[in-house]
ChimeraX commands (.cxc) that place a marker at each C-alpha (Angstrom):
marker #1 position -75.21,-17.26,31.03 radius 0.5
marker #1 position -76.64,-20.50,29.56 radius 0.5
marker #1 position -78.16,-23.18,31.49 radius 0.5
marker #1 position -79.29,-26.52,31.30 radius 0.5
marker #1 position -83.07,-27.67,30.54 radius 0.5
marker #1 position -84.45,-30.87,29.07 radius 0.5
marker #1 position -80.88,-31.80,28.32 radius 0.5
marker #1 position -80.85,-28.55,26.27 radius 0.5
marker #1 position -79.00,-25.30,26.61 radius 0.5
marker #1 position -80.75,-22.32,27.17 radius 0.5
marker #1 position -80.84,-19.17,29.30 radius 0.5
marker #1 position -82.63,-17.97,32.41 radius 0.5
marker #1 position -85.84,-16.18,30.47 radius 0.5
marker #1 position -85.89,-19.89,28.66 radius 0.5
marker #1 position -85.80,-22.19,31.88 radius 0.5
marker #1 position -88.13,-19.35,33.65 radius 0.5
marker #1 position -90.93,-19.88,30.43 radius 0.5
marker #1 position -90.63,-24.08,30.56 radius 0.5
marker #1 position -91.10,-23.91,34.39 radius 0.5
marker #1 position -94.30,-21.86,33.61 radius 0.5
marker #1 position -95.40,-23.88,30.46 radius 0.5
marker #1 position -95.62,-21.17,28.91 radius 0.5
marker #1 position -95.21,-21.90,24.98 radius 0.5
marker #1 position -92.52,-19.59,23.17 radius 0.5
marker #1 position -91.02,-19.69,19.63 radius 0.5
marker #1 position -87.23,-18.75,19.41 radius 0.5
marker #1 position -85.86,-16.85,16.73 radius 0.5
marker #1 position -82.02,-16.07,16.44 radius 0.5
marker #1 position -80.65,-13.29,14.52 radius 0.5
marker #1 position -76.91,-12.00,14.29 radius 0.5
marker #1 position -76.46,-9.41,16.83 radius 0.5
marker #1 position -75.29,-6.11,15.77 radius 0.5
marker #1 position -73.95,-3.66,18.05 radius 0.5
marker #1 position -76.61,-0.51,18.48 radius 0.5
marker #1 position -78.66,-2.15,15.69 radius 0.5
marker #1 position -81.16,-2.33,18.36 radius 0.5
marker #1 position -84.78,-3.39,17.70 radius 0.5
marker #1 position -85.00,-2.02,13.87 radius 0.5
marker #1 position -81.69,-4.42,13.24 radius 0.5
marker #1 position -83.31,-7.56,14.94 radius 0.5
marker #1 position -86.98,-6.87,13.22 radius 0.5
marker #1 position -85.49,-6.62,10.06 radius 0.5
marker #1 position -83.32,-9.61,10.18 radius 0.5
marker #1 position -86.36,-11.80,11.40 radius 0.5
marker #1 position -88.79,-9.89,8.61 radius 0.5
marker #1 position -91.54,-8.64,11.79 radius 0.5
marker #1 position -92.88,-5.50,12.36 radius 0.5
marker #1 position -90.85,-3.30,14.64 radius 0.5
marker #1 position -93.87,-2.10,17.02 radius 0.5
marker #1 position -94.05,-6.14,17.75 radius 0.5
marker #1 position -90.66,-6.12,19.43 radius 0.5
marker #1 position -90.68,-5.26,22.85 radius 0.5
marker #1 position -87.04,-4.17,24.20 radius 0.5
marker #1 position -86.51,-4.65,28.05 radius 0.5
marker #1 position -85.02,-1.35,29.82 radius 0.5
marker #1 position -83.43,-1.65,32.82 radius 0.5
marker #1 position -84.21,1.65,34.75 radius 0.5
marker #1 position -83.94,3.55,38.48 radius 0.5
marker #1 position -86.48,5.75,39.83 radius 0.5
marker #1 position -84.85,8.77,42.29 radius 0.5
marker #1 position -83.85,6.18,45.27 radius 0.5
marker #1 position -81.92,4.28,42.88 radius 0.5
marker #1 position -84.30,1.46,43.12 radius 0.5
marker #1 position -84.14,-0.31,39.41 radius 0.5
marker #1 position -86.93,-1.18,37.88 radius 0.5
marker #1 position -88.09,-2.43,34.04 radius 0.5
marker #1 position -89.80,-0.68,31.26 radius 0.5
marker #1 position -90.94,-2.92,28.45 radius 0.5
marker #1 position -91.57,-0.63,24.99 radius 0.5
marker #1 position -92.45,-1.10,21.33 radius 0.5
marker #1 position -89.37,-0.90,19.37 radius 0.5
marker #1 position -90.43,1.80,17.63 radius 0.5
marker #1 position -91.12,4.30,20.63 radius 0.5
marker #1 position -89.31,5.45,23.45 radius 0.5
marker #1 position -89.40,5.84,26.89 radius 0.5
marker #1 position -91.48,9.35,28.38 radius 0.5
marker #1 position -89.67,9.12,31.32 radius 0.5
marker #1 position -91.93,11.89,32.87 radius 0.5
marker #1 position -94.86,10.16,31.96 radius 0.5
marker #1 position -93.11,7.16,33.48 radius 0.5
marker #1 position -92.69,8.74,36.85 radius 0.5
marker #1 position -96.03,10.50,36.63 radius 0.5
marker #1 position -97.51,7.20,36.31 radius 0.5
marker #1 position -95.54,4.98,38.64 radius 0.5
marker #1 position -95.45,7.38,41.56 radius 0.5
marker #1 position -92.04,8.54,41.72 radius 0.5
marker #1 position -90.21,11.88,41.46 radius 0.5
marker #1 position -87.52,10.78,38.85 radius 0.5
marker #1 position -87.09,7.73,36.75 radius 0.5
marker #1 position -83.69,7.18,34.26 radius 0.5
marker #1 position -81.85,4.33,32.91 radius 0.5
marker #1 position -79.15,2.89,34.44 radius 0.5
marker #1 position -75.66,2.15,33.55 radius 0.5
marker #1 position -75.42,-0.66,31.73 radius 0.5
marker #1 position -73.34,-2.05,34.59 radius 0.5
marker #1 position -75.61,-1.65,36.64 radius 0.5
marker #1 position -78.87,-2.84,34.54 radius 0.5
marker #1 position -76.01,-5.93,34.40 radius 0.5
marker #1 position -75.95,-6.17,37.69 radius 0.5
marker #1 position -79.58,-6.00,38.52 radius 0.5
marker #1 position -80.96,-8.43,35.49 radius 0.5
marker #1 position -77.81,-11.18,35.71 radius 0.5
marker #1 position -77.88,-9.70,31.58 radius 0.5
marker #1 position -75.63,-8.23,29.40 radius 0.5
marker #1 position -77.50,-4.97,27.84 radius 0.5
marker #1 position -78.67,-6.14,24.75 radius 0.5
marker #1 position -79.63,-9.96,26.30 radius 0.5
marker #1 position -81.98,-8.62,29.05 radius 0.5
marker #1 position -85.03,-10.13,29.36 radius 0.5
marker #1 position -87.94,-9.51,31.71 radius 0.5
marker #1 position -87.87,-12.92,32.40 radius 0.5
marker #1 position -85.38,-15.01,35.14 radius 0.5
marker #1 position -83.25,-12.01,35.72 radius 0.5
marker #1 position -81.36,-12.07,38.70 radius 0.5
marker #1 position -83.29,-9.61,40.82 radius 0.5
marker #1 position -86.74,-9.09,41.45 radius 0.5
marker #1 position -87.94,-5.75,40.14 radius 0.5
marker #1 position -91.10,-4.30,39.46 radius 0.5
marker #1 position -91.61,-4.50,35.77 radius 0.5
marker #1 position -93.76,-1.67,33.52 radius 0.5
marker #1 position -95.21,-2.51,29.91 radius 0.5
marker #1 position -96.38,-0.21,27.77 radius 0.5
marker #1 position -100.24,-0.68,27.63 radius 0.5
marker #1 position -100.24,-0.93,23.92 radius 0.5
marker #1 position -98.07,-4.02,24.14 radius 0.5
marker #1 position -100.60,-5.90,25.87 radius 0.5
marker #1 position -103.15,-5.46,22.64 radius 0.5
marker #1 position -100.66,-7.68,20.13 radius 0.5
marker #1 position -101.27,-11.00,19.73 radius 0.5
marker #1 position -97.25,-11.92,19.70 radius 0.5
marker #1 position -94.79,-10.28,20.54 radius 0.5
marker #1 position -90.75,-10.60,19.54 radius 0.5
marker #1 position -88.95,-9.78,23.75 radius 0.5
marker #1 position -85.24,-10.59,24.33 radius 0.5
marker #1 position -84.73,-14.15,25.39 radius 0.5
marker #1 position -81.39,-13.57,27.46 radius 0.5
marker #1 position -78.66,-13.65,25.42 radius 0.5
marker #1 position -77.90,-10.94,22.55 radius 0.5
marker #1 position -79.45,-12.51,19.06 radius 0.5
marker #1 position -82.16,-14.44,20.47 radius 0.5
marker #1 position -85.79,-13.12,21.05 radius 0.5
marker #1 position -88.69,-15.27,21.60 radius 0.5
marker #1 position -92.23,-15.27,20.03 radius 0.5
marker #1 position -94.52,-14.87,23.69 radius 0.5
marker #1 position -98.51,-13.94,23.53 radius 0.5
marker #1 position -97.96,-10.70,25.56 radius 0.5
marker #1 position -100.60,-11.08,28.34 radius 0.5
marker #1 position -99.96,-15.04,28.98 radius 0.5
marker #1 position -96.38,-14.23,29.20 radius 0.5
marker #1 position -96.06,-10.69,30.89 radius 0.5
marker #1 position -99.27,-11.88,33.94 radius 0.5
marker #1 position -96.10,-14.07,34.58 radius 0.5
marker #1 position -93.81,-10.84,36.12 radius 0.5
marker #1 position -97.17,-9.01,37.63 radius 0.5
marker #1 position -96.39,-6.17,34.54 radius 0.5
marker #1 position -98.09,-3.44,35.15 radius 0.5
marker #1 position -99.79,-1.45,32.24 radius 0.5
marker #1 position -98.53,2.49,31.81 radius 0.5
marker #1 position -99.11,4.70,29.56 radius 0.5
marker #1 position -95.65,6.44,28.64 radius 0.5
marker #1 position -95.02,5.65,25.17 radius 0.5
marker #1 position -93.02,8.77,23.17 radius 0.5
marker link #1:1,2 radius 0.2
marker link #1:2,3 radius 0.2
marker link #1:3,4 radius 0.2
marker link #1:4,5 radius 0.2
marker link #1:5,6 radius 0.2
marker link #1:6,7 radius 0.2
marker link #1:7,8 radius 0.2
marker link #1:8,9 radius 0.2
marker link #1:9,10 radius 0.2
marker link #1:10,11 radius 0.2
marker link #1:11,12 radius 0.2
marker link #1:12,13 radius 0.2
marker link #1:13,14 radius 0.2
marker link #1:14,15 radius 0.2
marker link #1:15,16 radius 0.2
marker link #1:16,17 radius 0.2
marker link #1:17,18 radius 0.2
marker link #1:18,19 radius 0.2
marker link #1:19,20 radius 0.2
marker link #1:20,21 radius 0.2
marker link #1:21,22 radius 0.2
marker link #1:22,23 radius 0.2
marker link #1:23,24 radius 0.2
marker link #1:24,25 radius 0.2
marker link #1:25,26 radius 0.2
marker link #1:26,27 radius 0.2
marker link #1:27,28 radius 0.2
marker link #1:28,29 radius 0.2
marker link #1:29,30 radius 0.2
marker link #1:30,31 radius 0.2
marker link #1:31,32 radius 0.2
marker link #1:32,33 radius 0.2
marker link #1:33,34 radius 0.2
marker link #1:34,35 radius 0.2
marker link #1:35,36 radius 0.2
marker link #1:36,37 radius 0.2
marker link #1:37,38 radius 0.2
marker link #1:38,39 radius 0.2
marker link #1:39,40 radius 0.2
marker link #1:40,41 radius 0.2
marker link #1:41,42 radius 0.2
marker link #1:42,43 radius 0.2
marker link #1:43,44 radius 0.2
marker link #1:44,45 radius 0.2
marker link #1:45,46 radius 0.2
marker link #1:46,47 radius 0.2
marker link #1:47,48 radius 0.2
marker link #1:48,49 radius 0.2
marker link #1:49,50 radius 0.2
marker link #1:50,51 radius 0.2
marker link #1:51,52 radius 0.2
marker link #1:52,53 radius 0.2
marker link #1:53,54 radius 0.2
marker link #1:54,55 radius 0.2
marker link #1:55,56 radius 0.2
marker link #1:56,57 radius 0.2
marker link #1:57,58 radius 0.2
marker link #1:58,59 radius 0.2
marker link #1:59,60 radius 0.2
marker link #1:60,61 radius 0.2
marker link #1:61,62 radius 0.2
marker link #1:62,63 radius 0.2
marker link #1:63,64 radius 0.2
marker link #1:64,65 radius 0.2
marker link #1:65,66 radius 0.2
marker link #1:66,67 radius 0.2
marker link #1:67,68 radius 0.2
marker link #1:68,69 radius 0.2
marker link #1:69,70 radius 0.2
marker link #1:70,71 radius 0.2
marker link #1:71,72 radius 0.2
marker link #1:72,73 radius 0.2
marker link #1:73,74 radius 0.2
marker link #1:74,75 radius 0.2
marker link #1:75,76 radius 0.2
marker link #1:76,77 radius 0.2
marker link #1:77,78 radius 0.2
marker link #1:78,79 radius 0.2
marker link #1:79,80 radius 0.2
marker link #1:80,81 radius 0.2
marker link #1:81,82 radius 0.2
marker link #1:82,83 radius 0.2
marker link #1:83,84 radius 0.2
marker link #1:84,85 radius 0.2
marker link #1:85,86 radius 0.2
marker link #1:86,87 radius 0.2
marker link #1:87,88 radius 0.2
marker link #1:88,89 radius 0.2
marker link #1:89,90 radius 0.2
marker link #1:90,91 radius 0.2
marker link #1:91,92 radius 0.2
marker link #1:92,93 radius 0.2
marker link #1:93,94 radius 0.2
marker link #1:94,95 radius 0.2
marker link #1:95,96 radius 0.2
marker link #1:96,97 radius 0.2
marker link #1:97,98 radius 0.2
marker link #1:98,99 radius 0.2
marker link #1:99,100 radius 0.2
marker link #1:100,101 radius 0.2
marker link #1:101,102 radius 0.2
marker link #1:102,103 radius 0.2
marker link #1:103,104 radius 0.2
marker link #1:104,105 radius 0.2
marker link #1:105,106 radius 0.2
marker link #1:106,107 radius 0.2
marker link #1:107,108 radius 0.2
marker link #1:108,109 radius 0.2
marker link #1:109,110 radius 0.2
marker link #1:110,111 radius 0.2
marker link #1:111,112 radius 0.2
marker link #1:112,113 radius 0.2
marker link #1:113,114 radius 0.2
marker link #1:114,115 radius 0.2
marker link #1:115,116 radius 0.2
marker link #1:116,117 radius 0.2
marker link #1:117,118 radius 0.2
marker link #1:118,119 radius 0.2
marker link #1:119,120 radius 0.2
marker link #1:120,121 radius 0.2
marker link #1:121,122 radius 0.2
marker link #1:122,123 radius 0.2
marker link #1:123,124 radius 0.2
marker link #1:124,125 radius 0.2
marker link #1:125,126 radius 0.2
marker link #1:126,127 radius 0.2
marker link #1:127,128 radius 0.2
marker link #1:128,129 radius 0.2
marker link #1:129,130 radius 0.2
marker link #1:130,131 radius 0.2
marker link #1:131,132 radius 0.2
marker link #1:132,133 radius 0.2
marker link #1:133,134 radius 0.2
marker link #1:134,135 radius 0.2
marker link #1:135,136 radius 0.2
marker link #1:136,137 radius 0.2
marker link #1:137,138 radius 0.2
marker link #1:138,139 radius 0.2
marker link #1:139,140 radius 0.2
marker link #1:140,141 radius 0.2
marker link #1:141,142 radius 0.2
marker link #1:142,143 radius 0.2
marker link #1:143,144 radius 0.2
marker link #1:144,145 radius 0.2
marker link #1:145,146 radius 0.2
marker link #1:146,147 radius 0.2
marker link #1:147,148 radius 0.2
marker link #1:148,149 radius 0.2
marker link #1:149,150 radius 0.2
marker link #1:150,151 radius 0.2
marker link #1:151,152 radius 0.2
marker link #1:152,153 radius 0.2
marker link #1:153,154 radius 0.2
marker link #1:154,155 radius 0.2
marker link #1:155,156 radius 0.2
marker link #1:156,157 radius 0.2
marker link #1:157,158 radius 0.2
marker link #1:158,159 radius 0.2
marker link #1:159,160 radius 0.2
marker link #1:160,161 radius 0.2
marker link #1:161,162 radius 0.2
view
Protein backbone atom coordinates (compact mmCIF):
# COMPACT_ATOMS: atom_id res chain seq x y z
CA UNK A 1 0.00 0.00 0.00
CA UNK A 2 2.59 2.69 -0.89
CA UNK A 3 1.88 5.76 -2.71
CA UNK A 4 3.39 8.49 -4.36
CA UNK A 5 4.22 12.06 -2.70
CA UNK A 6 6.79 14.68 -3.60
CA UNK A 7 8.20 12.15 -6.01
CA UNK A 8 8.63 9.96 -2.88
CA UNK A 9 7.09 6.72 -1.76
CA UNK A 10 5.14 6.60 1.13
CA UNK A 11 1.86 5.32 2.57
CA UNK A 12 -1.62 6.68 3.20
CA UNK A 13 -0.96 7.95 7.10
CA UNK A 14 2.27 9.71 5.21
CA UNK A 15 0.38 11.50 2.23
CA UNK A 16 -2.65 12.14 4.87
CA UNK A 17 0.21 14.13 7.40
CA UNK A 18 1.94 16.22 4.19
CA UNK A 19 -1.61 17.21 3.04
CA UNK A 20 -2.10 18.55 6.64
CA UNK A 21 1.50 19.97 7.11
CA UNK A 22 1.69 18.38 9.79
CA UNK A 23 5.58 17.73 10.61
CA UNK A 24 6.45 13.94 11.45
CA UNK A 25 9.80 12.12 11.95
CA UNK A 26 9.95 8.49 10.53
CA UNK A 27 11.66 5.83 12.18
CA UNK A 28 11.93 2.23 10.65
CA UNK A 29 12.58 -0.78 12.62
CA UNK A 30 12.57 -4.58 11.49
CA UNK A 31 9.22 -5.90 12.05
CA UNK A 32 8.84 -8.88 14.15
CA UNK A 33 5.86 -10.90 14.20
CA UNK A 34 3.86 -10.40 17.80
CA UNK A 35 6.89 -8.33 18.94
CA UNK A 36 4.34 -5.72 19.17
CA UNK A 37 5.05 -2.30 20.76
CA UNK A 38 7.87 -3.58 23.40
CA UNK A 39 9.78 -5.06 20.05
CA UNK A 40 9.46 -1.70 18.06
CA UNK A 41 10.37 0.59 21.35
CA UNK A 42 13.23 -1.33 21.95
CA UNK A 43 14.63 -1.43 18.53
CA UNK A 44 14.20 2.48 18.21
CA UNK A 45 15.64 2.90 22.09
CA UNK A 46 12.00 5.02 23.28
CA UNK A 47 10.00 4.48 26.06
CA UNK A 48 7.19 2.03 25.54
CA UNK A 49 4.26 4.26 27.16
CA UNK A 50 5.34 6.76 24.10
CA UNK A 51 4.14 4.30 21.49
CA UNK A 52 0.70 4.47 20.73
CA UNK A 53 -0.65 1.15 18.87
CA UNK A 54 -3.85 1.68 16.67
CA UNK A 55 -6.72 -1.02 17.45
CA UNK A 56 -9.13 -1.61 15.12
CA UNK A 57 -12.36 -2.45 17.14
CA UNK A 58 -16.51 -3.03 16.83
CA UNK A 59 -18.90 -1.93 19.31
CA UNK A 60 -22.26 -4.48 19.53
CA UNK A 61 -23.72 -3.32 15.91
CA UNK A 62 -20.58 -4.28 14.41
CA UNK A 63 -19.79 -0.74 13.67
CA UNK A 64 -15.68 -0.56 13.82
CA UNK A 65 -14.19 1.90 15.42
CA UNK A 66 -10.32 2.84 16.74
CA UNK A 67 -8.75 2.76 20.10
CA UNK A 68 -5.36 4.40 20.29
CA UNK A 69 -3.30 3.03 23.68
CA UNK A 70 0.10 3.34 25.33
CA UNK A 71 2.05 0.36 24.50
CA UNK A 72 2.35 -0.59 27.73
CA UNK A 73 -1.50 -0.86 28.69
CA UNK A 74 -4.35 -2.45 27.33
CA UNK A 75 -7.62 -1.97 26.27
CA UNK A 76 -10.66 -1.94 29.37
CA UNK A 77 -13.03 -2.75 26.98
CA UNK A 78 -15.83 -2.16 29.62
CA UNK A 79 -14.54 1.01 30.44
CA UNK A 80 -14.43 1.52 26.68
CA UNK A 81 -18.10 0.93 26.21
CA UNK A 82 -18.98 2.63 29.46
CA UNK A 83 -17.41 5.60 28.09
CA UNK A 84 -18.34 5.65 24.44
CA UNK A 85 -21.99 4.78 24.92
CA UNK A 86 -22.32 1.40 23.73
CA UNK A 87 -23.36 -1.99 25.16
CA UNK A 88 -20.30 -4.05 23.89
CA UNK A 89 -17.06 -3.10 22.31
CA UNK A 90 -14.27 -6.00 20.98
CA UNK A 91 -11.66 -6.18 18.43
CA UNK A 92 -12.15 -7.30 15.24
CA UNK A 93 -10.71 -9.89 13.07
CA UNK A 94 -7.84 -8.87 11.66
CA UNK A 95 -9.60 -9.27 8.32
CA UNK A 96 -11.82 -7.27 9.09
CA UNK A 97 -9.73 -4.34 10.95
CA UNK A 98 -8.00 -4.99 7.17
CA UNK A 99 -10.85 -4.31 5.63
CA UNK A 100 -12.00 -1.30 7.51
CA UNK A 101 -8.36 0.62 7.79
CA UNK A 102 -7.07 -0.39 3.94
CA UNK A 103 -4.02 -1.90 6.69
CA UNK A 104 -2.49 -4.95 7.33
CA UNK A 105 -2.68 -5.50 11.36
CA UNK A 106 0.49 -4.47 12.44
CA UNK A 107 0.67 -1.30 9.65
CA UNK A 108 -2.59 0.37 10.85
CA UNK A 109 -2.51 3.75 11.40
CA UNK A 110 -5.16 6.20 12.56
CA UNK A 111 -4.28 8.15 9.80
CA UNK A 112 -5.61 7.78 5.78
CA UNK A 113 -7.23 4.50 6.46
CA UNK A 114 -9.70 3.53 4.13
CA UNK A 115 -12.84 4.14 6.14
CA UNK A 116 -13.95 6.77 8.23
CA UNK A 117 -14.33 5.66 11.83
CA UNK A 118 -14.65 7.31 14.95
CA UNK A 119 -11.30 7.17 16.59
CA UNK A 120 -10.71 6.94 20.75
CA UNK A 121 -7.24 7.93 22.44
CA UNK A 122 -6.44 7.21 25.61
CA UNK A 123 -6.46 10.59 27.55
CA UNK A 124 -3.03 10.05 28.87
CA UNK A 125 -1.68 10.03 25.34
CA UNK A 126 -2.66 13.44 24.75
CA UNK A 127 -0.19 14.68 27.83
CA UNK A 128 3.26 13.43 25.84
CA UNK A 129 5.00 15.69 23.98
CA UNK A 130 5.79 12.92 21.03
CA UNK A 131 4.56 10.16 20.45
CA UNK A 132 5.97 6.87 18.30
CA UNK A 133 2.01 5.72 16.16
CA UNK A 134 2.19 3.26 13.22
CA UNK A 135 2.82 5.00 9.96
CA UNK A 136 1.02 2.34 7.62
CA UNK A 137 3.15 -0.21 6.82
CA UNK A 138 4.61 -2.84 9.47
CA UNK A 139 8.28 -1.35 10.65
CA UNK A 140 7.60 2.18 10.26
CA UNK A 141 6.17 4.51 13.06
CA UNK A 142 6.33 8.15 12.97
CA UNK A 143 7.41 10.74 15.63
CA UNK A 144 3.75 13.06 15.75
CA UNK A 145 3.12 15.76 18.76
CA UNK A 146 -0.05 13.89 19.94
CA UNK A 147 -2.63 16.75 20.07
CA UNK A 148 -1.43 18.53 16.62
CA UNK A 149 -1.64 15.21 15.05
CA UNK A 150 -4.66 13.31 16.71
CA UNK A 151 -7.18 17.13 16.47
CA UNK A 152 -6.51 15.89 12.83
CA UNK A 153 -9.07 12.51 13.20
CA UNK A 154 -11.53 14.51 15.82
CA UNK A 155 -9.92 11.74 18.64
CA UNK A 156 -11.81 11.73 21.32
CA UNK A 157 -10.22 11.49 24.88
CA UNK A 158 -11.42 8.21 27.14
CA UNK A 159 -10.42 7.05 29.96
CA UNK A 160 -10.02 3.11 29.58
CA UNK A 161 -6.51 2.39 30.06
CA UNK A 162 -5.89 -1.31 31.94
Amino acid sequence: MRTEIDGRAGTPATVFLKRAKLSFTEHFYEYVERGGTAESARQLGVNEHAVVKTLVMQDENACPLIVLMHGDRQVGLKALAREIGCKRVAPCEPAAAQRHSGYLVGGTSPFGSRKAMPVFVEASVLELALIYINGGRRGFLLGVAPRAALQLVDARPVHCAS
